[in-house]
ROPA-309461 format. One record per atom (N, C-alpha, C, O): residue number from 1; x, y, z; atom name. Coordinates in steps of 0.001 Angstrom, whole numbers, plus 500000, padded with zeros to 6 digits. Atoms other than C-alpha are relative to their C-alpha. Layout:
<nodes>
   pos        u        v        w   site
   NUM        X        Y        Z     CA
...
</nodes>
This chain:
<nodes>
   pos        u        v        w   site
     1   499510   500800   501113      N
     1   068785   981234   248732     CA
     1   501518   499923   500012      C
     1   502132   498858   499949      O
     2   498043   499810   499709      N
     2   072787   982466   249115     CA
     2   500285   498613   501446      C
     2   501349   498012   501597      O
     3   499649   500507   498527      N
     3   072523   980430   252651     CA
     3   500088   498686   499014      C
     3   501221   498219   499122      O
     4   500824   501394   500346      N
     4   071210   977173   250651     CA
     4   501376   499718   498832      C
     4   502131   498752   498718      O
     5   498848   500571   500911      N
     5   073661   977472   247900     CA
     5   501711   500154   500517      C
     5   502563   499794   499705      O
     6   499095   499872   499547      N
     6   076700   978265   250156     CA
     6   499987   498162   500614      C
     6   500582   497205   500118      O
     7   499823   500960   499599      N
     7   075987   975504   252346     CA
     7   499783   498229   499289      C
     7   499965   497185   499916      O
     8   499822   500572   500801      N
     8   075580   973280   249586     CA
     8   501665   499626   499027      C
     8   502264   498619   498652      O
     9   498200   499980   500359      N
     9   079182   973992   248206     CA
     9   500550   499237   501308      C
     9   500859   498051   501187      O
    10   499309   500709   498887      N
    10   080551   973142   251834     CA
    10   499861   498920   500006      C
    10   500894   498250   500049      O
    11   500338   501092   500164      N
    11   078777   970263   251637     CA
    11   500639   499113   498848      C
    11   501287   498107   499138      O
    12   499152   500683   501267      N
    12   080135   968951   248371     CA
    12   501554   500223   500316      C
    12   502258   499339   499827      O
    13   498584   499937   499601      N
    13   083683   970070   249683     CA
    13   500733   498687   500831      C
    13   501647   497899   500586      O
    14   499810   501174   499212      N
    14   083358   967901   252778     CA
    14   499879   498810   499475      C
    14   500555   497917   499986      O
    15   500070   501302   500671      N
    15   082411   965125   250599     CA
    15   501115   499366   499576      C
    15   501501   498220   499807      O
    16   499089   500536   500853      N
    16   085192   965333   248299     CA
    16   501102   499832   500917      C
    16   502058   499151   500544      O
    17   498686   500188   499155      N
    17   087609   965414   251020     CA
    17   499810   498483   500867      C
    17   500832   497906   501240      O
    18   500278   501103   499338      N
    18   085877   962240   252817     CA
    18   500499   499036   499131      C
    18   501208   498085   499461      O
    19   499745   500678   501247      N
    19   086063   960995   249062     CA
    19   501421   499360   499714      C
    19   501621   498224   499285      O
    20   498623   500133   499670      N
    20   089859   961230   249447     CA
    20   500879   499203   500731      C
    20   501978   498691   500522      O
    21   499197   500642   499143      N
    21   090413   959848   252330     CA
    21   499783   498549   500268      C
    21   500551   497814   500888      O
    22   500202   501077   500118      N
    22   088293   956842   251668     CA
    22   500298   499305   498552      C
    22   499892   498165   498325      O
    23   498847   500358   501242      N
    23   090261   956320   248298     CA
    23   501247   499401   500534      C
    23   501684   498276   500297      O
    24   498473   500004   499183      N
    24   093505   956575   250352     CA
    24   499453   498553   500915      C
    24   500315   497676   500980      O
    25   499585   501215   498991      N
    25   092594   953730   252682     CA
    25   499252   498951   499162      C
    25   499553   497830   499572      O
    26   500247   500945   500735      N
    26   090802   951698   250165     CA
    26   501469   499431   499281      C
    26   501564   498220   499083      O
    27   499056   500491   500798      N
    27   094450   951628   248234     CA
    27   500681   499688   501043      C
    27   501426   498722   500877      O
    28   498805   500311   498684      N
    28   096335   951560   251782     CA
    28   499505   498204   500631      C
    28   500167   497279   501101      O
    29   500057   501844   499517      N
    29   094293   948112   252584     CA
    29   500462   499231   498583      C
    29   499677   498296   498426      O
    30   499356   500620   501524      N
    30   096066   946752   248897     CA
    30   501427   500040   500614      C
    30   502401   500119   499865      O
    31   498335   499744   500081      N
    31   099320   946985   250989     CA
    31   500827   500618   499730      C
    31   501927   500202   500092      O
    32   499233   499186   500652      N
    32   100867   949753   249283     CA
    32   499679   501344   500385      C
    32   498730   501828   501002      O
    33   499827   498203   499426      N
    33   101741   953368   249726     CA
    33   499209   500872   498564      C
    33   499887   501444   497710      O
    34   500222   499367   501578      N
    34   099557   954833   246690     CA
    34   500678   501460   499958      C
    34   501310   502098   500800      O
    35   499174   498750   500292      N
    35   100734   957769   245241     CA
    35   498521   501316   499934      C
    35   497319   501065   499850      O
    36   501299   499063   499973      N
    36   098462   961031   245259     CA
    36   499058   499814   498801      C
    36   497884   499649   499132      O
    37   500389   500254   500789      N
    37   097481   960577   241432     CA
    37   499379   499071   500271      C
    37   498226   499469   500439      O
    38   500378   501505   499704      N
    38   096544   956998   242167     CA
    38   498747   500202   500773      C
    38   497680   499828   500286      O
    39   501206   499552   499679      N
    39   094153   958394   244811     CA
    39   498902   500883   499755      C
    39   497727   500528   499844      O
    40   500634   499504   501046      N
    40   092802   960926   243211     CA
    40   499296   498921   498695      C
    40   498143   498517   498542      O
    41   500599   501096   501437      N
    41   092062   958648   240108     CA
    41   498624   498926   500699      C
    41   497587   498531   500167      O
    42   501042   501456   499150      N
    42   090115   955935   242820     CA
    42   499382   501285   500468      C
    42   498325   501031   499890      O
    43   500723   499085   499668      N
    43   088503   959440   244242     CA
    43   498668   500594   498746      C
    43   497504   500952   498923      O
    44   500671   499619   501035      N
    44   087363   960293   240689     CA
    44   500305   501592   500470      C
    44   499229   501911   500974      O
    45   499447   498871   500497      N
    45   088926   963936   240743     CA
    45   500911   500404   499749      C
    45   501738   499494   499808      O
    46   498426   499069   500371      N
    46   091875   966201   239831     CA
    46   500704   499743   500902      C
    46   500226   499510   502012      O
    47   498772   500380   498953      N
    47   095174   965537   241537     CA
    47   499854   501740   500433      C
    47   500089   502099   501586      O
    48   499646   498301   499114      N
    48   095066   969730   242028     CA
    48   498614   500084   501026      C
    48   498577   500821   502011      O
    49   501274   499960   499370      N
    49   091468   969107   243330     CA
    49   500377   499125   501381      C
    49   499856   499424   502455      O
    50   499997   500600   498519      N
    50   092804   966521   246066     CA
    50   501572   500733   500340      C
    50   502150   500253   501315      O
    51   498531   499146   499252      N
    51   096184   968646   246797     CA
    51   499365   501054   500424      C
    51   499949   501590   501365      O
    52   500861   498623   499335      N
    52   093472   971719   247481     CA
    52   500140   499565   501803      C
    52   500754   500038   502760      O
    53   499886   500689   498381      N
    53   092674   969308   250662     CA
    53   500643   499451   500909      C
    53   500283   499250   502069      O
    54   499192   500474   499172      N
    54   095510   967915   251685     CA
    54   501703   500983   499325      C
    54   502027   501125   498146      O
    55   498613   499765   500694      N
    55   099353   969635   251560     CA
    55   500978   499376   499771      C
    55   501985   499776   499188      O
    56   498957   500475   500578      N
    56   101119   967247   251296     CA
    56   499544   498292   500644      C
    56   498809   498084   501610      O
    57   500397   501563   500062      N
    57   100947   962928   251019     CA
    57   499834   499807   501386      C
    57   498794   499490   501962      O
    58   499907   500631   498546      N
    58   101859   962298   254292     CA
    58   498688   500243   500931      C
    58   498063   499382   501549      O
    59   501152   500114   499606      N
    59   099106   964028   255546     CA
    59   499090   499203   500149      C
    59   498628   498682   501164      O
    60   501001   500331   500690      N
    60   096772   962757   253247     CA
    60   499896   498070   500559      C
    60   498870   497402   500684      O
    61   499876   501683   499727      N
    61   097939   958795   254260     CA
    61   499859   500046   501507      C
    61   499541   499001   502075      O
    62   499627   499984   498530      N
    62   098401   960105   258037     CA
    62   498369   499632   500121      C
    62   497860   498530   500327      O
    63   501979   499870   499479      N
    63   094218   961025   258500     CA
    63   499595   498697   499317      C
    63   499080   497946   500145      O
    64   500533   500700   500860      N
    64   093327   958558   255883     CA
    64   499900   498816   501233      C
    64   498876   498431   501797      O
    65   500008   501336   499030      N
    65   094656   955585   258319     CA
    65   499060   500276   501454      C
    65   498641   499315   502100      O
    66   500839   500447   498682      N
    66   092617   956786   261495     CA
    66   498968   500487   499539      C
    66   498202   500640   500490      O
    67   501716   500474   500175      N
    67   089214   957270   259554     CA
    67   499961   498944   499795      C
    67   498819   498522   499979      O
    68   500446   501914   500033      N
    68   089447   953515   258987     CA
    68   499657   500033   501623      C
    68   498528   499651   501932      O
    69   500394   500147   498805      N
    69   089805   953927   263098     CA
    69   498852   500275   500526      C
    69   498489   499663   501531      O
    70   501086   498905   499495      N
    70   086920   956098   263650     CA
    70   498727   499123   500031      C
    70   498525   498138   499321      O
    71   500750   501622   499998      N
    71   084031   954139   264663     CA
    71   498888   500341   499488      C
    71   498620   501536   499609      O
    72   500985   499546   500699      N
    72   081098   954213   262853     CA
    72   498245   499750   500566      C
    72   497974   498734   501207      O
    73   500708   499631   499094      N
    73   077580   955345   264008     CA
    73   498917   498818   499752      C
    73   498254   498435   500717      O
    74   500594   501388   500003      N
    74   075737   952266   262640     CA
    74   500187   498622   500938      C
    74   499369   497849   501436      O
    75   499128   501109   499174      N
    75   078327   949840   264409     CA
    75   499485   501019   501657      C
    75   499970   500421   502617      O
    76   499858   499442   498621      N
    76   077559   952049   267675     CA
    76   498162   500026   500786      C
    76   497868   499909   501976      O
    77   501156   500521   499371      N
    77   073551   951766   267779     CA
    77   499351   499012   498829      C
    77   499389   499150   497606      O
    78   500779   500984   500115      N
    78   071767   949185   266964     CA
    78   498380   500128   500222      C
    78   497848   501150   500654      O
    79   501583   499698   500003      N
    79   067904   948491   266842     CA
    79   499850   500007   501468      C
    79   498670   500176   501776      O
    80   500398   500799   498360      N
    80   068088   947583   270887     CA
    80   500889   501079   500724      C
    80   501021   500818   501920      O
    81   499593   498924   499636      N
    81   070056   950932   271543     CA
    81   499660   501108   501116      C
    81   499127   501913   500353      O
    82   500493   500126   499168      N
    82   069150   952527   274750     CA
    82   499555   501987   499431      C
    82   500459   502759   499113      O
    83   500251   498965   500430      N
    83   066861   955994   273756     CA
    83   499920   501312   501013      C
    83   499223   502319   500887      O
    84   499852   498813   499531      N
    84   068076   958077   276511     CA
    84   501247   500920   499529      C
    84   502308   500320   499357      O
    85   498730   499216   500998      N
    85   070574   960954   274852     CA
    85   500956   500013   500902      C
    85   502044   500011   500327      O
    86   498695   500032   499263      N
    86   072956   960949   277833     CA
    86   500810   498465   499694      C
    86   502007   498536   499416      O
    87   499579   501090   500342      N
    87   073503   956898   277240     CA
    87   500391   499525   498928      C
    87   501032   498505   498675      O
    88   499533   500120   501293      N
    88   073828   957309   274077     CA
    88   501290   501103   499328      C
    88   501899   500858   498287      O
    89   498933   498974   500218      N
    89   076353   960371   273848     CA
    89   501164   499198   500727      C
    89   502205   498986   500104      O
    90   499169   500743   499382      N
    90   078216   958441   276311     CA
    90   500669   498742   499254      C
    90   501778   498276   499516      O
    91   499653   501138   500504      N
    91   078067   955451   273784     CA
    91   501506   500698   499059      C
    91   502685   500352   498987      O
    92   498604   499459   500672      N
    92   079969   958066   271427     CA
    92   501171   500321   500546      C
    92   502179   499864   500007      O
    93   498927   499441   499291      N
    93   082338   959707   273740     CA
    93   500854   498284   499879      C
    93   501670   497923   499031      O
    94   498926   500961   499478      N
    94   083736   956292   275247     CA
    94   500420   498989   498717      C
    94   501219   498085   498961      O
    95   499386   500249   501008      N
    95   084191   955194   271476     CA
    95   501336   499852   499292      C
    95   502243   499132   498873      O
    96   498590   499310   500628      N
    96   086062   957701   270421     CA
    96   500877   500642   500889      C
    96   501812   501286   500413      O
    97   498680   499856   499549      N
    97   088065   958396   273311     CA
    97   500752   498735   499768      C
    97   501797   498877   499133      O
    98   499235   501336   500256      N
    98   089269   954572   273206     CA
    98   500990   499887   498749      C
    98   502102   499419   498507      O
    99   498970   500470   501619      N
    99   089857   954953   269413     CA
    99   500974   501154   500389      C
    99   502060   500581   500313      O
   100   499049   498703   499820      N
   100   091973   958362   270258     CA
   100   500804   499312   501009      C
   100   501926   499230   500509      O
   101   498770   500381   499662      N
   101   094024   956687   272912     CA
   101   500606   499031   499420      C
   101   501737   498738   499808      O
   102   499221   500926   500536      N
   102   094667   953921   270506     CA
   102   501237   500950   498979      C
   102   502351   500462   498790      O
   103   499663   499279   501194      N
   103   095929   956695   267817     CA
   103   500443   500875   500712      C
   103   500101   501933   500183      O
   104   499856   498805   499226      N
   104   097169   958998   270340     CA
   104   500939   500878   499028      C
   104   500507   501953   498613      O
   105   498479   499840   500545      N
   105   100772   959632   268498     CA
   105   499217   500844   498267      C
   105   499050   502058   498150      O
   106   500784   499524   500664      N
   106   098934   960131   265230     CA
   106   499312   501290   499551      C
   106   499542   502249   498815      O
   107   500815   498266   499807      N
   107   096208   962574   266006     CA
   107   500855   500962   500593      C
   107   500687   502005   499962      O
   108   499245   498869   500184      N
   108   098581   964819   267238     CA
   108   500709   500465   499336      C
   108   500984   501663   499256      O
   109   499242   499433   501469      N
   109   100621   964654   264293     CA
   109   499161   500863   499184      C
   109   499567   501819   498521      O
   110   500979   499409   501280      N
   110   097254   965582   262322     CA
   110   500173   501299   500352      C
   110   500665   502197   499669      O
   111   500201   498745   499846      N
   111   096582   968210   264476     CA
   111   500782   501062   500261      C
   111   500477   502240   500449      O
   112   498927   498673   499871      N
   112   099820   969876   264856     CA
   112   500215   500061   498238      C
   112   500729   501098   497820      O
   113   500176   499387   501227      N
   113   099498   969517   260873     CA
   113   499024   501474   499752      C
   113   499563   502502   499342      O
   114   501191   499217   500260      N
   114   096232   971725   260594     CA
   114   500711   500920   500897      C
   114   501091   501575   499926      O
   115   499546   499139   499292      N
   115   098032   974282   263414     CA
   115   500808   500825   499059      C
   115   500535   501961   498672      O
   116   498738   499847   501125      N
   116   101204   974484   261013     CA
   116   499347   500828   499029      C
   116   499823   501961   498958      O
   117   500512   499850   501087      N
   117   098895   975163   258037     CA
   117   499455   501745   500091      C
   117   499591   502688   499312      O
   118   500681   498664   499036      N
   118   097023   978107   260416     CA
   118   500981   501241   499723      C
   118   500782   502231   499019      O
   119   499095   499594   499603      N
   119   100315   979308   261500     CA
   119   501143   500972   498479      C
   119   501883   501955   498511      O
   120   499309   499871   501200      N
   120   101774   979579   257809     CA
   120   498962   500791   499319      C
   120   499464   501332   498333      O
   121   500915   499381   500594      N
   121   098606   981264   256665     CA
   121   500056   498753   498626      C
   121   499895   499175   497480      O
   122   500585   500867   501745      N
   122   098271   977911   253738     CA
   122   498763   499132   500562      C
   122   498568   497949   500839      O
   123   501439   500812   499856      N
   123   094867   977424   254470     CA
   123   499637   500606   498473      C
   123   500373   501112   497625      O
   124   500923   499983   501602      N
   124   092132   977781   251351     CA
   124   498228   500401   501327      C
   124   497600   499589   502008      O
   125   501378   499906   499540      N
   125   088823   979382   253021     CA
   125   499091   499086   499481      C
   125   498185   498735   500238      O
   126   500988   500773   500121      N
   126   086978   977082   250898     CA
   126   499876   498701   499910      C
   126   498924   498053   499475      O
   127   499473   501279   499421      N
   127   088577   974079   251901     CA
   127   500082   499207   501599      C
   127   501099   499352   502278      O
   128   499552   499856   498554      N
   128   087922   972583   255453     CA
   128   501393   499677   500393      C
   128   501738   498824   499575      O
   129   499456   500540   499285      N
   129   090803   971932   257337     CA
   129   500401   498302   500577      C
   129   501274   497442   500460      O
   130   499800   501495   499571      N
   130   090332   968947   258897     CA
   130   498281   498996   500222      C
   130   497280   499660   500495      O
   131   501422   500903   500524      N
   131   087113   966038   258495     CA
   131   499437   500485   501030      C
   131   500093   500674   502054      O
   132   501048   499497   498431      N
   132   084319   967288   261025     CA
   132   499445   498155   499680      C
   132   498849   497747   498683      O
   133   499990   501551   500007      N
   133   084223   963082   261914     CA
   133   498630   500201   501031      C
   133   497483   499995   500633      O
   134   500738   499904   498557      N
   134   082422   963778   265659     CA
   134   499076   500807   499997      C
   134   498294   500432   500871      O
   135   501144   499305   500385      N
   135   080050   966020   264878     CA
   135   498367   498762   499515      C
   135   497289   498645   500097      O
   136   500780   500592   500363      N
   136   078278   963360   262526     CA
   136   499631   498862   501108      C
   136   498532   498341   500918      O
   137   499968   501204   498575      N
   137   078370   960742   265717     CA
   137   499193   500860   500878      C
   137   498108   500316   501083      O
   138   500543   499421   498984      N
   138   077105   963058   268074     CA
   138   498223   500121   498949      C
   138   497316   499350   499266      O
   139   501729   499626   500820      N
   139   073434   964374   265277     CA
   139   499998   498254   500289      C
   139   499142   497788   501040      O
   140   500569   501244   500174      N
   140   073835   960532   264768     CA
   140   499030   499154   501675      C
   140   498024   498456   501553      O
   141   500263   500340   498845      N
   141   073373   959737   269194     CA
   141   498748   500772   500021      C
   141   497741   500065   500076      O
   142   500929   499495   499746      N
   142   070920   962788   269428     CA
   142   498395   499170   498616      C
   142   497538   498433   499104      O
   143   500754   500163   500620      N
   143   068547   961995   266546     CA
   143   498490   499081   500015      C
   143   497452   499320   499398      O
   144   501527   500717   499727      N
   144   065764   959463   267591     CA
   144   499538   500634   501240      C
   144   498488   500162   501675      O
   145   500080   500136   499027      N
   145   065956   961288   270744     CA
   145   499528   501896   500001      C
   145   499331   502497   501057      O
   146   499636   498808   500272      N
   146   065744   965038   269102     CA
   146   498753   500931   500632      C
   146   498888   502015   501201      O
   147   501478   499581   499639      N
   147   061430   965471   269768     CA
   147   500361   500510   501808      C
   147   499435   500380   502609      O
   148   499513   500203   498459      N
   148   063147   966132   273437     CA
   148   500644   501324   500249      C
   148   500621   501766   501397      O
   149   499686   498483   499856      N
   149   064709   969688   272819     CA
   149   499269   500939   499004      C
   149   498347   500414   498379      O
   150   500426   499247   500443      N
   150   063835   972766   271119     CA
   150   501153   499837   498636      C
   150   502365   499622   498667      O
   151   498533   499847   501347      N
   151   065628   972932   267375     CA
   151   501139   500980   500806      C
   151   502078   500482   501427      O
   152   498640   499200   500031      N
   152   067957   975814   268071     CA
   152   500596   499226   501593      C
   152   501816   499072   501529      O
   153   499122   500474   498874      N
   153   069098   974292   271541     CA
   153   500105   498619   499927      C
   153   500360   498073   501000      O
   154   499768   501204   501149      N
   154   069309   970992   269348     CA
   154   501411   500538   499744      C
   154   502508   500095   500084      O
   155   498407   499456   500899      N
   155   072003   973032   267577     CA
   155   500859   500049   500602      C
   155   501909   499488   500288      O
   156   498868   499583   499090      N
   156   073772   974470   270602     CA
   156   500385   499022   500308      C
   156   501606   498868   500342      O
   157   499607   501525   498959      N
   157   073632   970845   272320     CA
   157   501190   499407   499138      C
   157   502233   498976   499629      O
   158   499042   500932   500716      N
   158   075511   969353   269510     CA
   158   501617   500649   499617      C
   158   502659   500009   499477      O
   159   498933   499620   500615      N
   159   077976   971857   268406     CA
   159   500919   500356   502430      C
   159   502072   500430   502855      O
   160   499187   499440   498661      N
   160   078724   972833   272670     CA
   160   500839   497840   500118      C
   160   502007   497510   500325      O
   161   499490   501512   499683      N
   161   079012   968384   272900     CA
   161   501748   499823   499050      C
   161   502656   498996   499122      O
   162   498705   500583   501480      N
   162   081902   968469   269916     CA
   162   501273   501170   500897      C
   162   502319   501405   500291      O
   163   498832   499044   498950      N
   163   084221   970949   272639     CA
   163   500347   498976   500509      C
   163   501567   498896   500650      O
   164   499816   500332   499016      N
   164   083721   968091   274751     CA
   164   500264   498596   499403      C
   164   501228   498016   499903      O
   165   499411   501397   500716      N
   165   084096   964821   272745     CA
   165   500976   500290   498745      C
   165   500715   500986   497764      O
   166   499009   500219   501218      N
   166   087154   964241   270524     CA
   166   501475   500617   500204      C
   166   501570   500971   501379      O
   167   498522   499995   499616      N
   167   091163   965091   270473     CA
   167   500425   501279   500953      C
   167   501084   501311   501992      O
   168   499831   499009   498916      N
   168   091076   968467   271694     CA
   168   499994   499729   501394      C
   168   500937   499876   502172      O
   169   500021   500046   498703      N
   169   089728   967677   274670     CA
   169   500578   499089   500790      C
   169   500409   499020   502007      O
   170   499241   500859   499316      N
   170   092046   964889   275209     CA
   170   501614   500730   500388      C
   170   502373   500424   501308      O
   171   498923   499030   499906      N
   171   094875   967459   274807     CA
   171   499938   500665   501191      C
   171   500980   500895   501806      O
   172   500136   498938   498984      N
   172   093523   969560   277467     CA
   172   500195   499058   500822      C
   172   501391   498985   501104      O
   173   499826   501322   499106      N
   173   093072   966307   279859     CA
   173   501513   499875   500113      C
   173   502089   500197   501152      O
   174   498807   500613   499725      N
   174   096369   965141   279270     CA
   174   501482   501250   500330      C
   174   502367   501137   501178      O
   175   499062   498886   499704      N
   175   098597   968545   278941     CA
   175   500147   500742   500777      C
   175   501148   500996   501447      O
   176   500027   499252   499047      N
   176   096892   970834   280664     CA
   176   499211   499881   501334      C
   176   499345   500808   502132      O
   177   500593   500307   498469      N
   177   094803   969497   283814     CA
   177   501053   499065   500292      C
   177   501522   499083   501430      O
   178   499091   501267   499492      N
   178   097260   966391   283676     CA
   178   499039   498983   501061      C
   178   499209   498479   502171      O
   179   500882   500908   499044      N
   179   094258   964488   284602     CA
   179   500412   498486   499395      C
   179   501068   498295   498371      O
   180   499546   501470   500479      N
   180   094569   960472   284415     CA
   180   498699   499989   499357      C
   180   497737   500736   499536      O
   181   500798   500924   500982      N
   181   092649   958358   281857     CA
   181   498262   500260   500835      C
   181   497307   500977   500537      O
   182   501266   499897   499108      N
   182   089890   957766   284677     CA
   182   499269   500782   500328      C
   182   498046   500670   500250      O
   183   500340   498844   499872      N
   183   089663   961016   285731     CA
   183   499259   500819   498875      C
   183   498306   501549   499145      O
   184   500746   499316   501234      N
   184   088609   962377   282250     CA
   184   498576   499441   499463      C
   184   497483   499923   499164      O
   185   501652   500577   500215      N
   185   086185   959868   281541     CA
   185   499066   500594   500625      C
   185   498038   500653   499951      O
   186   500917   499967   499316      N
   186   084232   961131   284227     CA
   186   499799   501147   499936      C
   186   498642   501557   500034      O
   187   500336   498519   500380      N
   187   084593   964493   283628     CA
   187   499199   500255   498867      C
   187   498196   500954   498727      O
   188   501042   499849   501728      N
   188   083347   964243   280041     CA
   188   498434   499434   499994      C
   188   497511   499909   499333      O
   189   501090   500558   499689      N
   189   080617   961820   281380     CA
   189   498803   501031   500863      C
   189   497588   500871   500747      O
   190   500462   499389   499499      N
   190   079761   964769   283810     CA
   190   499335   501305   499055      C
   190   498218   501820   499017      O
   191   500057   499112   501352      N
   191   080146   967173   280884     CA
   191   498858   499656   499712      C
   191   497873   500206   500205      O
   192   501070   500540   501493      N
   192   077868   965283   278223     CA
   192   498719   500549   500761      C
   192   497957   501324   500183      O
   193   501299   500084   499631      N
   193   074990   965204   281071     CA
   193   499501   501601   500561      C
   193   498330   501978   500511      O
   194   500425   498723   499552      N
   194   074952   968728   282496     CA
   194   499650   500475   498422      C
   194   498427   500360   498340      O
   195   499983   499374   500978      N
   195   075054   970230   278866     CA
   195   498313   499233   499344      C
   195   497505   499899   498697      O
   196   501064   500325   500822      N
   196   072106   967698   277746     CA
   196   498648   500716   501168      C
   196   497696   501156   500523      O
   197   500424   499454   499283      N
   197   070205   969079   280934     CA
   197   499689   501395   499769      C
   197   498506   501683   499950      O
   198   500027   498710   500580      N
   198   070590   972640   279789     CA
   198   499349   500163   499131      C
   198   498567   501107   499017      O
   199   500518   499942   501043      N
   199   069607   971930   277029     CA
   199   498459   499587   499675      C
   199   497758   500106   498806      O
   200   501405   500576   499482      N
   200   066377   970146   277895     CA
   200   499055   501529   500928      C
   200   497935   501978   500682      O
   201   499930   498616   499254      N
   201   066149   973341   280246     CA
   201   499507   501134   499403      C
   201   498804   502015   499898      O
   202   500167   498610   500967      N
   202   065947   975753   277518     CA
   202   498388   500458   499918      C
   202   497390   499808   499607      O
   203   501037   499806   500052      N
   203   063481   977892   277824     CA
   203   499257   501384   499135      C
   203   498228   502057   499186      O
   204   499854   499111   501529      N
   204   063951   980086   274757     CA
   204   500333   498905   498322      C
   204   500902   497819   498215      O
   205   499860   500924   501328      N
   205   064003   978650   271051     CA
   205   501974   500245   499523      C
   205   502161   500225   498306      O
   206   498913   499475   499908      N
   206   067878   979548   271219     CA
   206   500790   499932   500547      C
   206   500340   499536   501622      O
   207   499079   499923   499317      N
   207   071214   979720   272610     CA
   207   500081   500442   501454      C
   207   501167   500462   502034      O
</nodes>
């Protein structure tokens, strides 16, 4: 029961912070720079309730503008969607790397925000960090396709795939292998399919 009502709070957390950020770009397509109150108010909560999640505006307007980018998992399958999970993880990956090299400059601002925050010890344990965006894209690729693994190596598949799709791993690509554009694609493409293999593989209900 503690598990059910914990993860229930998180859940309502992540909301209100999505809540936030789709306030913030609802007032940011009006042309204008709203003010935190302003979003908050279009959020429907406390200005101390949306300063919990964000420290400061800039943030809050920085992320706000690339979840408008972020592509959404409806727009990505369709009824005619192809139901093998590698073709379809692939649909996500080459998404959201595209949208991440459009936003390159950006997402690293975010994420050397959330570092900063680490670094300073002004986090809030019961506040995430930063939107878990890629996560919901990835359950969204696996899901018609799920009767195909075991639940718990369901779990592993998705949370080991979210190492391998999204900014981090464009960081590593670009900083530290200093691989080109091309080169990564194919790595991640190699990635996605060994890991769904494994996972198919499993021959325990488990990690």
């Amino acid at each position: 029961m503690a598990d059910v009502t914990t993860n229930g709070r998180e859940n309502q957390k992540r909301r209100t912070r999505k809540d936030l950020l789709q306030a913030a770009s609802r007032l940011m397509k009006q042309g204008r720079k709203p003010s935190l109150e302003e979003i908050a108010e279009e959020a429907m909560v406390s200005r101390a309730t949306a300063y919990r999640h964000f420290p400061s505006m800039d943030a809050l307007l920085l992320e706000a503008s690339l979840d408008v980018a972020t592509p959404d998992a409806s727009a990505l399958f369709g009824p005619r969607a192809s139901d093998d999970p590698v073709a379809r993880l692939t649909r996500v990956d080459t998404a959201l790397h595209d949208m991440i090299l459009a936003n390159e400059a950006p997402l690293r601002m975010m994420l050397a925000h959330a570092l900063e925050r680490v670094a300073k010890g002004d986090t809030d344990s019961d506040v995430p960090l930063r939107q878990n965006r890629r996560t919901a894209l990835i359950e969204a690729a696996l899901e018609p396709v799920q009767d195909q693994f075991k639940p718990a190596a369901l779990e592993t598949l998705t949370q080991a795939l979210a190492l391998v799709i999204g900014t981090e791993a464009m960081v590593v690509f670009k900083d530290v292998l200093q691989l080109d554009d091309a080169r990564a694609r194919k790595v991640k493409r190699w990635a996605i399919r060994a890991l769904v293999d494994a996972a198919r593989g499993s021959r325990t209900d488990g990690a």
